[in-house]
C-alpha positions as CSV (number, residue, x, y, z in Angstrom):
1,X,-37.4,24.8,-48.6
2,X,-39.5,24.6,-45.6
3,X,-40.9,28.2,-45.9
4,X,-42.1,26.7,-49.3
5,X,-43.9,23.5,-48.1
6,X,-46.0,26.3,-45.8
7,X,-43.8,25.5,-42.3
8,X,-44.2,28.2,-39.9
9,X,-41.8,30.5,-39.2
10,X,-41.3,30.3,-35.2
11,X,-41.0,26.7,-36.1
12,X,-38.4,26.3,-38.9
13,X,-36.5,28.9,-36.4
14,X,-36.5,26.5,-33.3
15,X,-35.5,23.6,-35.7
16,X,-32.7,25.3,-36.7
17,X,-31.1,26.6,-33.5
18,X,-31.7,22.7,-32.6
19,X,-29.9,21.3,-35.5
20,X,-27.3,24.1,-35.0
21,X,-26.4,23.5,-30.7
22,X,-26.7,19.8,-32.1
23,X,-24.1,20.2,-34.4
24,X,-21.6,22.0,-32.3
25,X,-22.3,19.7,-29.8
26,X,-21.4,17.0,-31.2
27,X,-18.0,18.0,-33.2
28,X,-16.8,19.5,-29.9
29,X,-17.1,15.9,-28.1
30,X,-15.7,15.0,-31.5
31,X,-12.8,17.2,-30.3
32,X,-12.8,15.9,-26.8
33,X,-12.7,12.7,-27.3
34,X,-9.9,12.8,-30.0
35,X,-7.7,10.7,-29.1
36,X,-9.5,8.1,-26.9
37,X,-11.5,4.6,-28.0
38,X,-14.9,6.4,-27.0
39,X,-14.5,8.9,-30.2
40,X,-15.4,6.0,-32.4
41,X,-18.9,5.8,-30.1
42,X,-19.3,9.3,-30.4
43,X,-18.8,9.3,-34.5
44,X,-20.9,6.7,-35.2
45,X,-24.1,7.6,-32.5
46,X,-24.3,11.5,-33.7
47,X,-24.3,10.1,-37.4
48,X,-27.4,8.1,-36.3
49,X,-29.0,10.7,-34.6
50,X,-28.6,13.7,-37.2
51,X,-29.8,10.8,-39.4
52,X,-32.7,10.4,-37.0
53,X,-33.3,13.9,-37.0
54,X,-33.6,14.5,-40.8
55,X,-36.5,12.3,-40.8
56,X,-38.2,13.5,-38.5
């Protein structure tokens, strides 16, 4: 889509291996943080924040 809309390339590249490190990120504190009160914290901040980042 964003290749469409005229984005450049090097840019939609950067984006992506942000949103990608993002993501593993955060379902590998998902992971550590499995069986502990602070996975609920974890869950509900990296919802917000890949939220966040789909707006921007």
């Amino acid at each position: 889509m964003s290749l469409m809309f005229g984005y450049p390339f090097l840019a939609i590249l950067i984006g992506t291996a942000i949103n990608i490190g993002l993501g593993f990120f955060y379902f590998w504190l998902l992971k550590k943080t499995e069986s502990s009160s602070s996975w609920w914290a974890v869950m509900i901040i990296g919802i917000f924040v890949f939220l966040g980042l789909g707006f921007l």
